[in-house]
C-alpha positions as CSV (number, residue, x, y, z in Angstrom):
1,X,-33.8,-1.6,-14.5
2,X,-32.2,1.3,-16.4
3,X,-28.6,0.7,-15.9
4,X,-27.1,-2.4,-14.3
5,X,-23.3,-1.5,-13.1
6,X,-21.7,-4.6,-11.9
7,X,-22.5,-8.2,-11.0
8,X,-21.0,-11.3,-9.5
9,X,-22.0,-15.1,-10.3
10,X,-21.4,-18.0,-8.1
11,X,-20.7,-22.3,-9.6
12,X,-24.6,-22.7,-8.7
13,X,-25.6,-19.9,-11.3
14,X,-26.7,-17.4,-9.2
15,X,-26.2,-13.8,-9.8
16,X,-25.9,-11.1,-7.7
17,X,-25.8,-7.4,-9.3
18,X,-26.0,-3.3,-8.6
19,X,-28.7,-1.7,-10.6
20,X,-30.3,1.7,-10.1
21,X,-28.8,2.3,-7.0
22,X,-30.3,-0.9,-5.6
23,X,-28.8,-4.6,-4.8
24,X,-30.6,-7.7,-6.7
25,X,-30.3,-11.1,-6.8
26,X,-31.5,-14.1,-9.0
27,X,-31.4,-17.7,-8.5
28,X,-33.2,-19.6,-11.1
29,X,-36.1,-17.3,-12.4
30,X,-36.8,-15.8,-9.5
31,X,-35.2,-12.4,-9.1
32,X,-35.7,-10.2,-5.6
33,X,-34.1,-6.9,-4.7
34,X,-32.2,-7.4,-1.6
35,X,-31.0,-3.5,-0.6
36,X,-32.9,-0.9,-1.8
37,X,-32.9,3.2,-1.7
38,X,-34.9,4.1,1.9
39,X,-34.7,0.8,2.8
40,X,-33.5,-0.2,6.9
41,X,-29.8,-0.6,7.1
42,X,-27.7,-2.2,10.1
43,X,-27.3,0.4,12.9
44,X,-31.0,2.5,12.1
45,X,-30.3,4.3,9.1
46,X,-30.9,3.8,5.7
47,X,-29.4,2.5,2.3
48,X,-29.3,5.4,-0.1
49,X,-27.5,3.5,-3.1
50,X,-25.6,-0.4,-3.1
51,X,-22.4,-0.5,-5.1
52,X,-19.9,-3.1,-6.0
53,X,-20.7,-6.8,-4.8
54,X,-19.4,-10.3,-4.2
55,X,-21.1,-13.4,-4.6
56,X,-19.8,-16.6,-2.9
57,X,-21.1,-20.3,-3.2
58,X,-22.2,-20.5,-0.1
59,X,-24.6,-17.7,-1.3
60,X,-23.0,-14.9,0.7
61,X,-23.1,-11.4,-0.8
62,X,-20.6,-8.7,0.0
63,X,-21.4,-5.2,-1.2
64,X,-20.9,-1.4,-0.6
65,X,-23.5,0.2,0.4
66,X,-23.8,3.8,1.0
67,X,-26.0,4.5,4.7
68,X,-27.9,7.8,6.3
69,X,-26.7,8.3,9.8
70,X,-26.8,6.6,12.1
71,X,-25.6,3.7,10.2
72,X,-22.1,4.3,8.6
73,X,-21.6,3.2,5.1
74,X,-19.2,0.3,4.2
75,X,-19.3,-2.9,3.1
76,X,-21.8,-5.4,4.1
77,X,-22.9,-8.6,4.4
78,X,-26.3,-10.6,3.1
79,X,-26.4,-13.8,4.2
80,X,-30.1,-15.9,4.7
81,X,-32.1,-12.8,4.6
82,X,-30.5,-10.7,7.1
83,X,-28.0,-7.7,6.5
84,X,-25.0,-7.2,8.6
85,X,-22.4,-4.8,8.7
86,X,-18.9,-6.3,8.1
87,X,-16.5,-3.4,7.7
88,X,-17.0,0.3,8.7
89,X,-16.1,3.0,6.8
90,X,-13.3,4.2,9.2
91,X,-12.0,0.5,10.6
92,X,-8.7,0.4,11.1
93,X,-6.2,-2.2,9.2
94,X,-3.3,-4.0,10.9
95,X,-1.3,-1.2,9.2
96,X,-3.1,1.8,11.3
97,X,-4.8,2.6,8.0
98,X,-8.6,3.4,8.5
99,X,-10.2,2.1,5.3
100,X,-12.8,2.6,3.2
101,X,-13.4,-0.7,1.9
102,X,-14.6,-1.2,-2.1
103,X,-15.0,-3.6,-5.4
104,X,-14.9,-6.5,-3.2
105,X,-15.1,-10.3,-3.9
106,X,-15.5,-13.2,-1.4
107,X,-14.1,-16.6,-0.9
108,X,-16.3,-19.8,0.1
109,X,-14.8,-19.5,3.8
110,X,-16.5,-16.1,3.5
111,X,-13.1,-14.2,3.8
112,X,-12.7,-10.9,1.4
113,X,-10.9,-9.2,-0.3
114,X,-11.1,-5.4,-1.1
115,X,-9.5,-2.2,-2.3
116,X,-9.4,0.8,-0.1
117,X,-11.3,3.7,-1.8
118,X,-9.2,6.0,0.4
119,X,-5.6,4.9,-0.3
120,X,-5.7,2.8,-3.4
121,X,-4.5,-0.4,-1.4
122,X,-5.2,-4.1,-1.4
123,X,-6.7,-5.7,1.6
124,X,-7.9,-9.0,3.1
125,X,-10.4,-9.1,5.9
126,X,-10.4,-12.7,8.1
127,X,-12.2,-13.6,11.0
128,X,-12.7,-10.2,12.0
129,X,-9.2,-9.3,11.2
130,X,-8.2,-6.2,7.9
131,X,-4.4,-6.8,6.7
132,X,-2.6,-5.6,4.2
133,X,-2.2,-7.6,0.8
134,X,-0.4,-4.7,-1.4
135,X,0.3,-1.1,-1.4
136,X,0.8,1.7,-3.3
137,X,4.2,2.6,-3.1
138,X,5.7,-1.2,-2.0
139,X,8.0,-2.6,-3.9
140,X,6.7,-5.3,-6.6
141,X,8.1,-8.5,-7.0
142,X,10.3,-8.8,-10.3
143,X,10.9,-4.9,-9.9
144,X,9.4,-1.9,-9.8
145,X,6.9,0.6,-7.4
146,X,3.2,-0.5,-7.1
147,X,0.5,2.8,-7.9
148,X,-2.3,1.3,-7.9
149,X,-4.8,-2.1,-8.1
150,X,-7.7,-3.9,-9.9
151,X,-9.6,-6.9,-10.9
152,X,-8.8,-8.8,-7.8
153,X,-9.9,-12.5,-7.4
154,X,-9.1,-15.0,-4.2
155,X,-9.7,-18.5,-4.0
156,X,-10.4,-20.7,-0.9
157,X,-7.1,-20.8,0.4
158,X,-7.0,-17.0,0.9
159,X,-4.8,-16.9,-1.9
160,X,-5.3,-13.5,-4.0
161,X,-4.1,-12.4,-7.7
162,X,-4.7,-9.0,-8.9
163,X,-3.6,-6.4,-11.4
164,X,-0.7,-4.6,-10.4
165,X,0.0,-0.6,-11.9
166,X,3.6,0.3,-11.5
167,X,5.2,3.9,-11.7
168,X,7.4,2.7,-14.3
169,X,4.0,2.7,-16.6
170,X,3.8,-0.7,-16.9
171,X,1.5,-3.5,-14.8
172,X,1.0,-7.4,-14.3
173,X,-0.9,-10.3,-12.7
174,X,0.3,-10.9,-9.0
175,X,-0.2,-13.3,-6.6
176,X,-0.2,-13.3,-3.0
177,X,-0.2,-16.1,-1.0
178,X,-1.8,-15.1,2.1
179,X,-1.4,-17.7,4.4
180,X,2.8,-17.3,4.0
181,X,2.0,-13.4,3.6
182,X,4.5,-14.2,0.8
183,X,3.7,-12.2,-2.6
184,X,5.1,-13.8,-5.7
185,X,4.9,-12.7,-9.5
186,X,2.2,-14.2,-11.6
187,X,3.0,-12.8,-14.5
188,X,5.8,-10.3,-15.6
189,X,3.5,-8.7,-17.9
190,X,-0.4,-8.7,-18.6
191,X,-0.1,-10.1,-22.1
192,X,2.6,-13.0,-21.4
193,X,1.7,-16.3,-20.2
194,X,4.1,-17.4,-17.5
195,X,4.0,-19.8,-14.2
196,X,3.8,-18.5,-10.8
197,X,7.3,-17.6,-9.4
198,X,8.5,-19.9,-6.4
């Protein structure tokens, strides 16, 4: 490997990573490349490059993977040696929006979150279902217009925090607690320590 661009780690110490344009994975020593460039991809095409994954502990991977036609490029999911597609480039969210769905990371119920490449929103797909976590341009709790997000996380109660960019310049840590589809501040700012607003 020349370059290795981003990686995800489960509690068993397996890795999951995006090097050279190619998906790999290691548990223990052993180390096997998973999605590869002219390799078959869901729906008869072929992946041209992997990029950005998610690594549960139930050992599912979630990654974007760019497809020839007739596949259609998206995220995907690798799960006991078989590939399936899990969102389309295109899907619709509960919102109307048709995402393209990034830089995701997965829960142990196999639920994800993601960021839409498209729009800059945050997103939870569940049981088959996209909806709306944040958005640019929604207002943010403690004050302020969202612009953008990154470095989101979500445990197994579909509970998800994330940075938050405002227009005001500033940002902070968020939570959203998905089951309520009630967002609350984490943090009023990304270098104060503060508990999670009720």
């Amino acid at each position: 490997l020349s370059d290795i661009l981003e990686f995800s780690f489960n509690d068993k110490g397996q890795v999951a990573y995006v090097g050279d344009g190619g998906l790999f994975f290691r548990s223990g020593q052993r180390v096997g490349v998973l999605a590869g460039f002219g390799e078959p991809a869901p729906g008869g095409g072929k992946f041209a490059y992997a990029d950005t994954v998610g690594l549960n502990s139930a050992c599912q991977i979630v990654f974007r993977g760019e497809v020839t036609s007739p596949s259609k490029s998206g995220l995907f999911l690798h799960f006991q040696v078989k590939i399936s597609e899990l969102i389309a480039d295109g899907t619709a969210a509960t919102n109307g929006v048709l995402v393209t769905a990034t830089s995701p990371v997965i829960n142990a119920a196999g639920d994800v979150a993601f960021l839409d490449g498209t729009t800059g929103g945050l997103y939870l797909f569940s049981k088959g279902i996209i909806s709306p976590i944040a958005i640019p341009g929604a207002s943010a709790p403690g004050g302020g217009t969202f612009t953008f997000f990154s470095q989101q996380s979500i445990n197994q109660s579909d509970q998800v925090v994330f940075v938050g960019y405002l227009s005001s310049g500033g940002s902070g840590g968020y939570l959203a607690r998905l089951l309520e589809r009630n967002m609350s501040a984490l943090l009023e700012c990304p270098f104060c320590v503060g508990r999670v607003a009720q």
